[in-house]
VEXDREN-2710 file (C-alpha; in Angstrom, 1 decimal):
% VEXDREN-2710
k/r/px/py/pz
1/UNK/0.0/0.0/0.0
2/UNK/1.5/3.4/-1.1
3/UNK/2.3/5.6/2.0
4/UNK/-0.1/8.0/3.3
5/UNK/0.2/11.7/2.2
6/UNK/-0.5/14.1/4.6
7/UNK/-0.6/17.9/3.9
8/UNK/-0.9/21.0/5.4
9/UNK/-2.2/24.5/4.6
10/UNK/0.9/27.0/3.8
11/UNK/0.1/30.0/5.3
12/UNK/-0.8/33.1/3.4
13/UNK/1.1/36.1/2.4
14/UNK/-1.0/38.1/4.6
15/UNK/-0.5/35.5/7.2
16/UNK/3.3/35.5/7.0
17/UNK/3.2/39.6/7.1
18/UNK/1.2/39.2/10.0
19/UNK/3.2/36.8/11.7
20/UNK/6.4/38.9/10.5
21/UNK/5.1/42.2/11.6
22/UNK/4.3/40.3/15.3
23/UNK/7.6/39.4/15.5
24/UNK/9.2/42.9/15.1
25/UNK/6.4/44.2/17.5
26/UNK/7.2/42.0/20.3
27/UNK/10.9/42.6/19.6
28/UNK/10.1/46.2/20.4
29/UNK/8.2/46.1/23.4
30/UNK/10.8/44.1/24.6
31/UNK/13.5/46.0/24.5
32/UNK/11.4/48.8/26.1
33/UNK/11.2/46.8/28.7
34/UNK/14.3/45.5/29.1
35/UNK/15.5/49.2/29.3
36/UNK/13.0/50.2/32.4
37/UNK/13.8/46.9/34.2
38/UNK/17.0/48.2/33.7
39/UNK/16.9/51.1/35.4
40/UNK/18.4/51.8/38.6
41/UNK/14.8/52.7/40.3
42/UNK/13.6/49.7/39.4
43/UNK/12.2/47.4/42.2
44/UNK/10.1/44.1/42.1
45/UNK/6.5/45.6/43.0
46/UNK/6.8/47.3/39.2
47/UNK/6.8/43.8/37.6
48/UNK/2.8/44.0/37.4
49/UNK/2.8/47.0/35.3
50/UNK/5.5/45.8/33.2
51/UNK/4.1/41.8/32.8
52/UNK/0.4/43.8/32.3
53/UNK/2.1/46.6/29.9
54/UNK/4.0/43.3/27.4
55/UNK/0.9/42.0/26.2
56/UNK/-0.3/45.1/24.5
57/UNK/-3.5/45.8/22.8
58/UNK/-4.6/41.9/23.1
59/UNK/-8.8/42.1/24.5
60/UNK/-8.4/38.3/24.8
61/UNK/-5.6/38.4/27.4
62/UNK/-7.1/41.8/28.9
63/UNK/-10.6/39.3/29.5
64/UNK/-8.4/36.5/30.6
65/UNK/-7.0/38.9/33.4
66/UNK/-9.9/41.1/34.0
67/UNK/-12.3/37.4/34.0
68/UNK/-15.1/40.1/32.2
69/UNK/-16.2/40.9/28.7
70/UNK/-14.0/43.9/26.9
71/UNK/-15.8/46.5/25.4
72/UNK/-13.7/48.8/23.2
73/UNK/-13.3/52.8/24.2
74/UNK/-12.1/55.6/22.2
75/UNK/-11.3/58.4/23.9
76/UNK/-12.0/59.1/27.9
77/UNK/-15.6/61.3/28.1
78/UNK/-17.6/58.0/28.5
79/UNK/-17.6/57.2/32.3
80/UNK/-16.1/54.0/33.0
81/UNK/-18.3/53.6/36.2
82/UNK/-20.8/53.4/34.0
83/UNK/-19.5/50.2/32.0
84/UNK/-17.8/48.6/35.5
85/UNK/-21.7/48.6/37.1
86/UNK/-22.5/46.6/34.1
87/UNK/-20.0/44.3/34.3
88/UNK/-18.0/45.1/31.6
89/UNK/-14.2/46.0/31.2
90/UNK/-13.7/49.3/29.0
91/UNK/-10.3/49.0/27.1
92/UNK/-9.1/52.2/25.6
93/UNK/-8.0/51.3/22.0
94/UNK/-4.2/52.7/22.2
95/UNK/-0.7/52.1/20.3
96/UNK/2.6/53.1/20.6
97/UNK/4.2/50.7/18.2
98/UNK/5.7/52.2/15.5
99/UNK/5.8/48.8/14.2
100/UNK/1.9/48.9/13.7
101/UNK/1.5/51.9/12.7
102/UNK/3.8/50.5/9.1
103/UNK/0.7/48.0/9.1
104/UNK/-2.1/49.9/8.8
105/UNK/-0.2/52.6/6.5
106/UNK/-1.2/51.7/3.2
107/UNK/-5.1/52.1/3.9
108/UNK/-4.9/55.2/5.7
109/UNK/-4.2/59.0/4.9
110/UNK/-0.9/59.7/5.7
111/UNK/-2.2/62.8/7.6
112/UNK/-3.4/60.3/9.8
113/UNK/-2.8/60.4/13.4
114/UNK/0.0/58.5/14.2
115/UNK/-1.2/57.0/17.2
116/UNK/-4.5/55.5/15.7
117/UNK/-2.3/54.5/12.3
118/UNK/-0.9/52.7/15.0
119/UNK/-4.2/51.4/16.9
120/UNK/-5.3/50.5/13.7
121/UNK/-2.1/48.1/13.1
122/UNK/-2.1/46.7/16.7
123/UNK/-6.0/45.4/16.2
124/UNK/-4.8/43.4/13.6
125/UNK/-2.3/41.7/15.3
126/UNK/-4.3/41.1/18.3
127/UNK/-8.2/41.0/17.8
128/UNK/-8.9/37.9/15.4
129/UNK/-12.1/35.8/15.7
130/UNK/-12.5/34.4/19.7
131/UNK/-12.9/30.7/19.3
132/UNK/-16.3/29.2/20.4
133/UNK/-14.7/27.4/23.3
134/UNK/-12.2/30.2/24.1
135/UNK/-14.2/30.3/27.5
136/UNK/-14.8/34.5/27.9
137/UNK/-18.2/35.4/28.0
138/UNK/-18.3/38.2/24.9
139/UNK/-20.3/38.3/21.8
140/UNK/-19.4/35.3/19.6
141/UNK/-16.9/35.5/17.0
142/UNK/-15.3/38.6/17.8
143/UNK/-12.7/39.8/20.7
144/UNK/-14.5/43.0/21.5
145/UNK/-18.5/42.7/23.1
146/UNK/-19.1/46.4/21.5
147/UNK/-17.4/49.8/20.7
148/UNK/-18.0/52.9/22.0
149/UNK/-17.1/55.8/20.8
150/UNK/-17.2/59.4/22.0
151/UNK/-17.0/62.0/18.9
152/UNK/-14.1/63.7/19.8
153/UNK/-12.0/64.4/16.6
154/UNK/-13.0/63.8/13.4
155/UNK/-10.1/60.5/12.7
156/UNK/-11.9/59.1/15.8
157/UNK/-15.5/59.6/14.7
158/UNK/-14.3/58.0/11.0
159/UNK/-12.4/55.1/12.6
160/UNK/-15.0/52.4/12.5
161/UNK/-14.5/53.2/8.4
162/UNK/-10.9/53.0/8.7
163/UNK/-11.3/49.9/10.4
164/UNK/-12.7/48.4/7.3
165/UNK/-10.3/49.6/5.3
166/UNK/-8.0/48.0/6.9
167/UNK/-9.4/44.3/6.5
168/UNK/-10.8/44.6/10.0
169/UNK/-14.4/42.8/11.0
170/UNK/-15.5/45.0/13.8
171/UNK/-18.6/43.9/15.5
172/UNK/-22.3/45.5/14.7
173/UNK/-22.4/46.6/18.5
174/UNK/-21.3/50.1/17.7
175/UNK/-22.5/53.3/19.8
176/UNK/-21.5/56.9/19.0
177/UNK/-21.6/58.8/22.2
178/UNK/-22.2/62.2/20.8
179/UNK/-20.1/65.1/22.5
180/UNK/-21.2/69.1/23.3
181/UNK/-18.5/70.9/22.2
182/UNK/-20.2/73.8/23.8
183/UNK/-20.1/72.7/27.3
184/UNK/-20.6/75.0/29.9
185/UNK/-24.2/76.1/28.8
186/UNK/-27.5/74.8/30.3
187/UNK/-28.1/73.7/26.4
188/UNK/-25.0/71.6/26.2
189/UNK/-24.6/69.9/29.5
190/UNK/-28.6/68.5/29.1
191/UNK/-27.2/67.0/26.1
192/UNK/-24.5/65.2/27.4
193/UNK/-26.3/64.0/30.4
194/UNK/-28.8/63.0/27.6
195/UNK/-25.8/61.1/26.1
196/UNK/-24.8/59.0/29.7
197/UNK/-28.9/57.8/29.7
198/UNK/-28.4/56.6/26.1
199/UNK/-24.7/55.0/26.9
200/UNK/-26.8/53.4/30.0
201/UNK/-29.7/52.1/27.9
202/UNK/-27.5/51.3/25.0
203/UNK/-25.2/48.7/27.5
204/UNK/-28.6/47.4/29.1
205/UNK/-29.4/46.2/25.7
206/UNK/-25.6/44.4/24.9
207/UNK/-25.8/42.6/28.5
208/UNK/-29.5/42.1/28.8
209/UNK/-29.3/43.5/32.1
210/UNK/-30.4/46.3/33.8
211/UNK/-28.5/49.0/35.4
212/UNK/-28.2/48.4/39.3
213/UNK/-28.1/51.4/41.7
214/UNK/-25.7/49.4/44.0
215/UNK/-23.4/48.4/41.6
216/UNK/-23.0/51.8/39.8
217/UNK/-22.5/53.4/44.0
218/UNK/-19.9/50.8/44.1
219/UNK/-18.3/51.3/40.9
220/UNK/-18.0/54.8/41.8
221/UNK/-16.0/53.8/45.0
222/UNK/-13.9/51.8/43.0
223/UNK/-12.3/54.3/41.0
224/UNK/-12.4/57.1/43.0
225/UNK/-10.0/54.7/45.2
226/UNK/-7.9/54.4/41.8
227/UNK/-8.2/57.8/41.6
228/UNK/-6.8/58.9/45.4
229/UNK/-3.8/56.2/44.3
230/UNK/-3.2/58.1/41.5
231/UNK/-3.3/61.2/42.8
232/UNK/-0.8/60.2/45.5
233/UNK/1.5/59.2/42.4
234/UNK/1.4/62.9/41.3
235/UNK/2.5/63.7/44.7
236/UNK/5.6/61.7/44.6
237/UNK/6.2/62.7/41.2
238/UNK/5.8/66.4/42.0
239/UNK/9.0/65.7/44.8
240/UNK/11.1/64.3/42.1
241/UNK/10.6/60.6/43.5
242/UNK/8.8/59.2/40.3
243/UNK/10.6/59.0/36.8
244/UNK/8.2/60.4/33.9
245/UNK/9.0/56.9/32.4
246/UNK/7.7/55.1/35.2
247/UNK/4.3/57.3/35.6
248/UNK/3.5/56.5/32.0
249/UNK/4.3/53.3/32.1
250/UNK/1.5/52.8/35.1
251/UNK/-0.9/55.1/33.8
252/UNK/-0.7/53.2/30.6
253/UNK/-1.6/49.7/32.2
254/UNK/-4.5/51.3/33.8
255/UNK/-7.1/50.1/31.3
256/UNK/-5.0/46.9/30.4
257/UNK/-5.9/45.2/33.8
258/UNK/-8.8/45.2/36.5
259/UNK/-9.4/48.8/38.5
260/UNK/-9.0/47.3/41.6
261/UNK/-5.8/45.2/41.1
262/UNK/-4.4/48.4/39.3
263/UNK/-5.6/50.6/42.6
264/UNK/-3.4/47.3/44.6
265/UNK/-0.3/46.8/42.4
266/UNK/-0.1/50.7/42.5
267/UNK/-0.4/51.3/46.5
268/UNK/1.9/48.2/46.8
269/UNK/4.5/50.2/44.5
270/UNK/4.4/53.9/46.2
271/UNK/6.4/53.6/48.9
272/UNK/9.4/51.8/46.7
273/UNK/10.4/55.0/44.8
274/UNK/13.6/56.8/46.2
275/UNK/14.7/60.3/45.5
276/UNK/17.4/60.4/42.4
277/UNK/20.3/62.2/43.1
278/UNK/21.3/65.2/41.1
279/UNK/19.2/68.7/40.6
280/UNK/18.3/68.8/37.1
281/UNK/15.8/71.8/36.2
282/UNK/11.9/70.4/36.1
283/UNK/9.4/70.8/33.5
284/UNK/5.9/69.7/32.6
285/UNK/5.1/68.1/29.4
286/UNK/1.4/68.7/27.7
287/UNK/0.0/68.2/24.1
288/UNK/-0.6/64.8/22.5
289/UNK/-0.8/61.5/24.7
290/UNK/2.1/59.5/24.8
291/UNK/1.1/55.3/24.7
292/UNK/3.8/52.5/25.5
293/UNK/6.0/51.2/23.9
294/UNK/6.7/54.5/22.4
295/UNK/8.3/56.7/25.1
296/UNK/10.4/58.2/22.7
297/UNK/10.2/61.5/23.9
298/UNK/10.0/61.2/27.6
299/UNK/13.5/59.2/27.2
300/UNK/14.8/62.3/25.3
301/UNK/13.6/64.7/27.5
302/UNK/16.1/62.5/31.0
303/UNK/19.1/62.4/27.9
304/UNK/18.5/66.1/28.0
305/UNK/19.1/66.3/31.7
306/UNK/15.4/67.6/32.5
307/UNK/13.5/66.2/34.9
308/UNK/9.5/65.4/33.8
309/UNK/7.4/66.6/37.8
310/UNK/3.7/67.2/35.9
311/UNK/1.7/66.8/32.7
312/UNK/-1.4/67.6/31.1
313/UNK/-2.0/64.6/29.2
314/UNK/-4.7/62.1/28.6
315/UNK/-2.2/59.4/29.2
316/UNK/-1.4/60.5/32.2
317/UNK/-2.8/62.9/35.2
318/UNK/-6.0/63.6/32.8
319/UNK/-7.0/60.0/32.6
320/UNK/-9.2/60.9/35.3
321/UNK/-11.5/63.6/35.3
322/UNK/-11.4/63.7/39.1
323/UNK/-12.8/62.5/41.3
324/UNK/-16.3/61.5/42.0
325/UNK/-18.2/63.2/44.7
326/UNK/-22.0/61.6/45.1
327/UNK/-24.8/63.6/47.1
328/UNK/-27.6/62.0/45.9
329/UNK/-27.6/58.4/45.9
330/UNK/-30.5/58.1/43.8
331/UNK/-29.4/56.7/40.2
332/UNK/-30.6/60.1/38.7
333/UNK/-28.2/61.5/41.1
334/UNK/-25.3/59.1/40.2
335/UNK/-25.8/59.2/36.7
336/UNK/-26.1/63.6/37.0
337/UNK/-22.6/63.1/39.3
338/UNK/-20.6/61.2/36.4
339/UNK/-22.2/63.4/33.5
340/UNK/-20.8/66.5/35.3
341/UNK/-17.4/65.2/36.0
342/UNK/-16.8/64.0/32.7
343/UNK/-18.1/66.9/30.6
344/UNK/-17.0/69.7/33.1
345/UNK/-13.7/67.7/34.0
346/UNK/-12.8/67.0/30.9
347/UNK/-10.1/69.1/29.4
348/UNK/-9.4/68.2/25.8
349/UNK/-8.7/70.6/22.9
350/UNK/-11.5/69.2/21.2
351/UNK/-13.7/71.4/23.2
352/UNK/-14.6/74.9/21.9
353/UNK/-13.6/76.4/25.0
354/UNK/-9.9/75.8/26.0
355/UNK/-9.4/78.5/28.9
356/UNK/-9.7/75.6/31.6
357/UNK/-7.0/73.5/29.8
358/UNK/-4.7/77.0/29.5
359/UNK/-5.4/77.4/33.3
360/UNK/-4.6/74.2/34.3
361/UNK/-1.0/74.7/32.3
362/UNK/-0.3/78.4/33.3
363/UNK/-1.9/79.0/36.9
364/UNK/0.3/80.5/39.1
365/UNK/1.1/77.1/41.5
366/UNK/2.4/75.6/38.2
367/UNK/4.8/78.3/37.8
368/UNK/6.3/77.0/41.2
369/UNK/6.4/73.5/40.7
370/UNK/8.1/73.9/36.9
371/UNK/10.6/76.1/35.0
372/UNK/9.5/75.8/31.4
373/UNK/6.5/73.8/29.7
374/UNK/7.6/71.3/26.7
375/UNK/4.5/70.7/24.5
376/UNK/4.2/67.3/22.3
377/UNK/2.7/67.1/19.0
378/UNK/2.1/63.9/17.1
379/UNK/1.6/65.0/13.4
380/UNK/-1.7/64.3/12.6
381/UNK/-3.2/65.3/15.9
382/UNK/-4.8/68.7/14.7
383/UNK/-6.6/69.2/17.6
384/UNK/-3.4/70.0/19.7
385/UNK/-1.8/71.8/16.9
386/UNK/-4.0/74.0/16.9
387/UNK/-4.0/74.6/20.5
388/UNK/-0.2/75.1/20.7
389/UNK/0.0/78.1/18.8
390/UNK/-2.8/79.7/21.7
391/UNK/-0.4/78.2/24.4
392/UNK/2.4/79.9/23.1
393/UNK/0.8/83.4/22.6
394/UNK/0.0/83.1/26.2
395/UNK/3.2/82.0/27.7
396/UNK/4.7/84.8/26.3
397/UNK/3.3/86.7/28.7
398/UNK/4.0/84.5/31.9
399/UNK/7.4/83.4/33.1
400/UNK/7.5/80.0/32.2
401/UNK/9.5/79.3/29.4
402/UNK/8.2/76.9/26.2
403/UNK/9.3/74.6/23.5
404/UNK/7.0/72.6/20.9
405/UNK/7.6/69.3/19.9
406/UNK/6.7/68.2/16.5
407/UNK/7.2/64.2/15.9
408/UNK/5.9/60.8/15.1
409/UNK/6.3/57.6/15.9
410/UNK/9.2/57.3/14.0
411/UNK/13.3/56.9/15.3
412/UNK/14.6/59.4/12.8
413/UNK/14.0/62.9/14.4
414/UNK/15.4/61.5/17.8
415/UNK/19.0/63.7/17.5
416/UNK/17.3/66.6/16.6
417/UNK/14.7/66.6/18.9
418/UNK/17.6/65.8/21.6
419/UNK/19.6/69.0/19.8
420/UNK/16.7/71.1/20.9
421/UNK/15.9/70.3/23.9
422/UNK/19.4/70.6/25.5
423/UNK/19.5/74.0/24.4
424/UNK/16.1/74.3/26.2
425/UNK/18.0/73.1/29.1
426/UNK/20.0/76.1/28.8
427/UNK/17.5/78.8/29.0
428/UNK/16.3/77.3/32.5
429/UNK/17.0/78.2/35.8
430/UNK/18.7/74.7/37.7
431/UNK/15.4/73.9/40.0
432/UNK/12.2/74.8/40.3
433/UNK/10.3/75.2/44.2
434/UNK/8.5/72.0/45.1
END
């Protein structure tokens, strides 16, 4: 009898790119984190954020970890209590491989936001078809139970498109939460509060359950907790104990693991950081979010001898709007207390009105606490361009001095931006007051 012939399926050319690409990803988050584990600050309770940080923008290991389904987020006006009370883990969709970004490049503008170029990429690499027997309780045959998505800028409002563009099956469980750009009226903050019953209803219908007063007081707790830990973070940053490096990396893991085991791994790791030797002069950094592995920038601004003590970033102090202070207990009073704090405490340049966001940069404890503002700006991100041209105007006039970063995800610039921000250095005074 003639031997049996056995054959197997040769992968694809899309499947080797894929695998390819993968390869060169995890290459690069590796060696980012070989290079903080490095560091001399480094001590054992920052292993969670690092392990939690190396599996990237994966909803099926995120649901492993969090044991809940994963909805997707864009963008941080949608209250996250809001999803928690349901039972459901909001993962903000965020890249900052510049490995995925080269994936997603040839269906996308080249305008394109950097960042989401890179989003796009990192989906996928990580968000194919869940098994049927994969175990996670989420809608079947995709990795994501539903998006959401807040219409912030116009590249997030189109990315569902984008996504298809890209050879990506997203899931029909799509919700636009629509956002007042006019927000402190009576007109616009109805609206949004409008919006937070139609995000409630909307994730009643997806779980088939309905929303529990006790669970939403609870959820509330829960990341106000998160919130206090952060804020204690800040502290410690402010007093030079905390690396910029380090307070990205654990801001960044935030929405990659359960709030309450974040809130844990992050009380556990406060009272490891030490004070660095050396007086370096200390800045704040605001603009454009700044999403692991891609700490470019932050690294540049240490080789440049400055020391990072604040920011005004989404990725970092801003991922909260606050926090959470309930009166009424009623769930028209819980659901009035997070519409509020997200709208009102909210302060992206998406917004018509930008003199909270200026305030928050310029007020007159700032101008103790720093000597000079450096303001990051992926190309792509218009919203923030924009914006840095009013920053600038108006730190003329105040003490503080101010350089803008223009850059993308990219290697290539690294020297020049290094170039200009040692001579930066130079028109700083050695130490701002803590």
């Amino acid at each position: 009898m003639p031997a049996e012939t056995t054959s197997t399926a040769q992968p694809s050319r899309h499947e080797r790119m894929l695998l390819k690409v993968g390869e060169r990803r995890r290459a690069e988050i590796d060696d980012e984190i070989a290079a903080l584990t490095a560091r001399e600050e480094y001590f054992p309770a920052l292993q969670y954020f690092t392990r939690v940080a190396s599996d990237g923008l994966d909803p099926r290991k995120v649901a492993e970890r969090v044991q809940k389904p994963v909805l997707a987020l864009m963008c941080l006006q949608a209250p996250l209590e809001l999803f928690h009370a349901f039972g459901l883990h909001p993962l903000k969709i965020f890249s900052g491989s510049q490995v995925a970004a080269r994936l997603s490049a040839p269906s996308v503008s080249t305008l394109m936001c950097p960042m989401l170029r890179s989003a796009l990429g990192a989906l996928q690499l990580d968000a194919p078809a869940v098994p049927a027997d994969a175990g996670v309780p989420i809608v079947a045959d995709h990795a994501f139970s539903a998006w959401v998505l807040p219409t912030t800028c116009d590249w997030v409002v189109r990315f569902p498109e984008m996504m298809e563009n890209c050879g990506y099956s997203r899931t029909k469980q799509l919700h636009y939460l629509e956002l007042p750009h006019l927000k402190d009226g009576e007109r616009g903050q109805a609206r949004w509060l409008e919006e937070i019953y139609n995000l409630r209803d909307f994730l009643a219908r997806l779980t088939g359950k309905k929303l529990s007063r006790k669970n939403l007081l609870r959820s509330i707790e829960l990341y106000h907790e998160a919130w206090q830990a952060l804020s204690q973070l800040t502290d410690l940053r402010r007093k030079g104990l905390v690396p910029g490096l380090w307070y990205a990396l654990i801001v960044n893991a935030f929405f990659l693991c359960d709030v309450a085991d974040w809130t844990q791994a992050l009380k556990a790791a406060l009272h490891g950081f030490k004070r660095q030797q050396g007086s370096r002069p200390r800045v704040m950094l605001a603009g454009s979010p700044i999403f692991f592995p891609n700490f470019k920038v932050l690294h540049l601004i240490e080789q440049a001898g400055l020391e990072l003590v604040a920011d005004d970033l989404c990725s970092g102090e801003r991922v909260f709007p606050g926090g959470i202070f309930v009166k009424d207990t009623s769930e028209f009073g819980l659901m009035q207390a997070l519409a509020e704090r997200y709208h009102q405490g909210c302060l992206c340049p998406t917004f018509a009105e930008n003199d909270r966001r200026l305030a928050n940069i310029l007020n007159p404890e700032r101008q103790k606490q720093v000597a000079g503002v450096i303001f990051h700006v992926l190309k792509g991100c218009h919203p923030f361009d924009v914006s840095s041209f009013t920053l600038e105007r108006r730190m003329r006039e105040g003490p503080l001095k101010y350089i803008k970063l223009e850059t993308d995800y990219t290697s290539e610039d690294s020297q020049t931006l290094l170039t200009r921000l040692e001579a930066f250095r130079g028109t700083l005074p050695a130490q701002a007051q803590i």
